[in-house]
N, C-alpha and C positions, 0 to 999 in steps of 0.2 A: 645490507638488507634494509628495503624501505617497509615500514609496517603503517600499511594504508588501513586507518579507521573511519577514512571521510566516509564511508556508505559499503551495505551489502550492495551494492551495484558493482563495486572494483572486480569481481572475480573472474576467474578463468576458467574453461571447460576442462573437467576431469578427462584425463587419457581414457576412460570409461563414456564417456559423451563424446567425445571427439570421435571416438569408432564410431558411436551409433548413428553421428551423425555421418560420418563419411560413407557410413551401409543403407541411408534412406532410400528410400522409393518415393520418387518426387515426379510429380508432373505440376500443370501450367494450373494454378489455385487462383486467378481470376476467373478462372470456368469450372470452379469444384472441380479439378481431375488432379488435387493431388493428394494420392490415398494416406500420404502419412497425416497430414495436417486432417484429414476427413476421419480419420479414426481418434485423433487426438479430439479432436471438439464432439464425438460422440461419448469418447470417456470420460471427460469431463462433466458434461453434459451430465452423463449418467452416474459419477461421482456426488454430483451435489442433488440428484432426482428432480432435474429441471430439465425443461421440453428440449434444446439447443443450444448451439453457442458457435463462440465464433471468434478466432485469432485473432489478433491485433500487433502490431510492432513494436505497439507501445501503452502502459497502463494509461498515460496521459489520452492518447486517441480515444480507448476504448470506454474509460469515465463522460469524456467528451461529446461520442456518439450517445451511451446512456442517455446524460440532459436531453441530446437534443430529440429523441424518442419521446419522452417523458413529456416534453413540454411545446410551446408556440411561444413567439417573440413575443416579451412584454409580460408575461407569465412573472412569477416568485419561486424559489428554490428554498429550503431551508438546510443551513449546515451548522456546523462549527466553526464559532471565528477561527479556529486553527487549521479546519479542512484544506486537503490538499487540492481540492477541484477548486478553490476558493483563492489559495494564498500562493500553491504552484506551478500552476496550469495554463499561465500567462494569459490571465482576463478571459478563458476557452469561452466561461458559460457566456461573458456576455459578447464576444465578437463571433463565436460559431451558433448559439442557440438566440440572443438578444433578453437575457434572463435577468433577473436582480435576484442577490444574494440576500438574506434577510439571517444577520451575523447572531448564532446563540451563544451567550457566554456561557461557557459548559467549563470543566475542569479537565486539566489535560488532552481538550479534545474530546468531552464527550458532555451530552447533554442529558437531565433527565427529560421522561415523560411527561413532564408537570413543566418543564421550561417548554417542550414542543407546546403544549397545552395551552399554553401563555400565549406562545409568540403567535400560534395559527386561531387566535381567540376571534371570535365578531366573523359578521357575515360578511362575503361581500361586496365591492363595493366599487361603481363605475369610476371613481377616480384613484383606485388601489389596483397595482397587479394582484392578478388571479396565482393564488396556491395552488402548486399543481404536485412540488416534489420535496419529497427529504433524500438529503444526500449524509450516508453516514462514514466513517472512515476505521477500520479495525485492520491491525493495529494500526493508533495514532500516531506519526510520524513525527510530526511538531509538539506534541503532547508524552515523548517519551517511550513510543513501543507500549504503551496502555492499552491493558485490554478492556473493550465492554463488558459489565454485568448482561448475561444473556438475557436472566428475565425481565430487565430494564429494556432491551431490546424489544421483546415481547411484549411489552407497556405502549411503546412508544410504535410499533405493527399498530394495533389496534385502535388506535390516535389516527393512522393515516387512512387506515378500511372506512374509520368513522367519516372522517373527513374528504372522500375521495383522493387521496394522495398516492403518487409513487411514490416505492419505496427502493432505493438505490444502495448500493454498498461497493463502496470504493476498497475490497479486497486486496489493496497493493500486496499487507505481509498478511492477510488471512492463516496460512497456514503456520506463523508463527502463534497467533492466536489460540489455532485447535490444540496446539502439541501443547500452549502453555496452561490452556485451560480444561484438556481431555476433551473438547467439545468437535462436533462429528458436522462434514460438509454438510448432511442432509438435513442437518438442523436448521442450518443458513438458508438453504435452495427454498425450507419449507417458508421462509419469511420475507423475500424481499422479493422486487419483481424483476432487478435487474442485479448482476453480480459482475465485477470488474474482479481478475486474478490475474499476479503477476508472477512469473516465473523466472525472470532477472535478480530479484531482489534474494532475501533468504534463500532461496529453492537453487540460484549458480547458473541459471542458464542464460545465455549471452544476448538473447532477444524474447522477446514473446510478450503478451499476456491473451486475456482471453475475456469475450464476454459474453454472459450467459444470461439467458431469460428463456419467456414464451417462442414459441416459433414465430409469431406476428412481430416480436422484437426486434427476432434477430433478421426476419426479411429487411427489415428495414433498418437495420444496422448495418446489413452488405450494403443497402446504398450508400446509407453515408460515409463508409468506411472508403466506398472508391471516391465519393466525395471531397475525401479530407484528404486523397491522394494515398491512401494506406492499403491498394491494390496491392498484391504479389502475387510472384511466380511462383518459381520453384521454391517455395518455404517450407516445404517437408526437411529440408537440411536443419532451418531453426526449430520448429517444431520436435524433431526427433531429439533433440537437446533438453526442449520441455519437456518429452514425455519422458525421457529418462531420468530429469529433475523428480519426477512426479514418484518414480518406482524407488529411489537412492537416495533423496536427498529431504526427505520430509522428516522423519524421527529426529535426525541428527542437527535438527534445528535445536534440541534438548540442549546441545553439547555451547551451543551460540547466547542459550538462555545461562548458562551454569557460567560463563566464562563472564559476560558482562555484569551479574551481581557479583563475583569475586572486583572485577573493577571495580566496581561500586563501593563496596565493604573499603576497599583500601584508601579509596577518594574521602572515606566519612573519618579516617585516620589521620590527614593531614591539616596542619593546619590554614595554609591557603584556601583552602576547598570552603567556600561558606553555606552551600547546600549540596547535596543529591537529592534529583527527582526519586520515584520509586521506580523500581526496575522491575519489570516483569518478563518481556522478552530478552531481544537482542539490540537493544537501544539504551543508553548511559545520555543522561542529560545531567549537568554541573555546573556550577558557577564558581566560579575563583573570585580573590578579596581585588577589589577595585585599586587595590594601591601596585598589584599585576594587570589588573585588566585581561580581555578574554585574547582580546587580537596578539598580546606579547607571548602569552600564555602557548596561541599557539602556534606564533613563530619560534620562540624556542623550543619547543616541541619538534617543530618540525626539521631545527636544527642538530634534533638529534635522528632524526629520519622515522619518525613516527607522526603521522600525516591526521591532524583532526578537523572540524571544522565547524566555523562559528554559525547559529541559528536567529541569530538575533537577540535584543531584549537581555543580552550579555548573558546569553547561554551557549555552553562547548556541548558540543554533540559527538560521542564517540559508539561506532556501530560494529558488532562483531559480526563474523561472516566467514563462510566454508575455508577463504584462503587462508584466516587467522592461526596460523597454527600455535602448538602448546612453547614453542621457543617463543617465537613472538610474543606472547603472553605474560613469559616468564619477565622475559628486555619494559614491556611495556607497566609492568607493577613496582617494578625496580626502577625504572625513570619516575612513575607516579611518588616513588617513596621517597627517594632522591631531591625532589626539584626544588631548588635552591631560589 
């Protein structure tokens, strides 16, 4: 038995998604004819009380078109030194849009309104790129599965109206977000202009994500979408998998949050462990005593077939997810308790 914690990305489609997907109704979705993927981006759409939306293969593309919506070469972005459009996006903003990052030290990936306030301060100015967008990331990825304070959110909306800003949200694990903090899509759709959701990660399905805005967005999101060569066909097959994610697989992200703070608890009992981040969702970030170091740490580890992976800056990243079952769990607190 190997017990992969590298990422909720490992997972497999349930024998419950694999039917649905094998029952699709698919036609050629570079020409809008295919109804499954046409109903999926209408319920989304209408899930979060936003004008449209519109597939993608991948959260990376769909972040990527955002930017380049948002903005003109030579333009300013603001994020989080930790942001994913920033740090794993492979340089997107500045070789697909021609953008410069303007890096906020925030805390686990997140910034207040008063640091926005700061960094977007003063007019202006012909030898300055023009501010055009913030880009946010919930949950933080590099930051631990962190979730944002909403009405910090709602601070930092209002910074961007004032200033003409888009406002962007890189939704990768959104929906780990709402379950862990009871907070509702329409909440989200009511604040930002553009929404990135992915359905690969927490939610089990094997492709997709999805991006959601104004209808003016999203016109021009299919172009760039065949732009960046992220045309398809028949994607009602993958789609059919999201939407099934979407009815099956959201609550039980509860089950993902419950299982990584018991990791947690066990990691703050040992004595190699010299920190835990704070755990909210489905993400465990930890550090072990330099005299193991992070890379031995998780070669041994992975010696015993339990698969984790290093994030930098001598942090272990371990991520729960639908495959993880309660034996795996059991093998995996028992090595944590064990490690010699």
């Amino acid at each position: 038995m190997i017990i992969d914690l590298i990422s909720d990305t490992v997972t497999k489609p349930t024998p419950g998604m694999l039917q649905a997907m094998m029952h699709a109704q698919v036609g050629d979705d570079v020409f809008s004819m295919d109804p499954t993927v046409n109903a999926l981006q209408k319920k989304v759409a209408a899930m979060f009380g936003m004008e449209d939306a519109l597939f993608f293969p991948s959260g990376t593309m769909a972040n990527q078109a955002a930017i380049k919506i948002h903005t003109q070469p030579g333009d300013l972005l603001f994020c989080d030194k930790y942001a994913h459009v920033y740090n794993y996006e492979s340089g997107g903003a500045a070789f697909h849009s021609g953008v410069t990052c303007r890096l906020i030290d925030g805390s686990r990936g997140m910034f207040s309104a008063a640091q926005l306030e700061e960094a977007s301060s003063g007019s202006p100015q012909i030898y300055l790129p023009y501010a055009r967008l913030v880009c946010i990331e919930n949950t933080t990825n590099k930051g631990g599965g962190a979730c944002w304070d909403f009405s910090e959110l709602e601070k930092i909306e209002k910074i961007t109206r004032e200033k003409n800003l888009a406002f962007h949200l890189d939704g990768a694990r959104l929906f780990n977000a709402l379950v862990a903090k009871n907070e509702t899509p329409q909440q989200y759709g009511q604040l930002f202009d553009t929404i990135s959701i992915c359905f690969s990660k927490g939610l089990g399905a094997p492709v997709g994500s999805m991006l959601l805005g104004s209808k003016e967005h999203i016109h021009k999101a299919l172009r760039i979408r065949k732009l960046y060569g992220g045309g398809m066909r028949q994607v009602g097959f993958l789609a059919s998998a999201c939407d099934y994610a979407l009815d099956h697989h959201v609550e039980r992200l509860a089950e993902d949050h419950q299982k990584a703070k018991e990791i947690g608890a066990v990691l703050k009992t040992v004595s190699y462990v010299t920190k835990v981040e704070t755990i909210e969702t489905n993400i465990v970030i930890f550090y072990v005593d330099t005299a193991i170091g992070d890379d031995n740490f998780i070669k041994r580890m992975k010696d015993q077939k339990i698969l984790l992976t290093p994030m930098g800056e001598g942090k272990i990243r371990i991520v729960t997810h639908l495959d993880y079952t309660n034996e795996m769990h059991a093998i995996l607190l028992d090595a944590l308790r064990n490690f010699q």
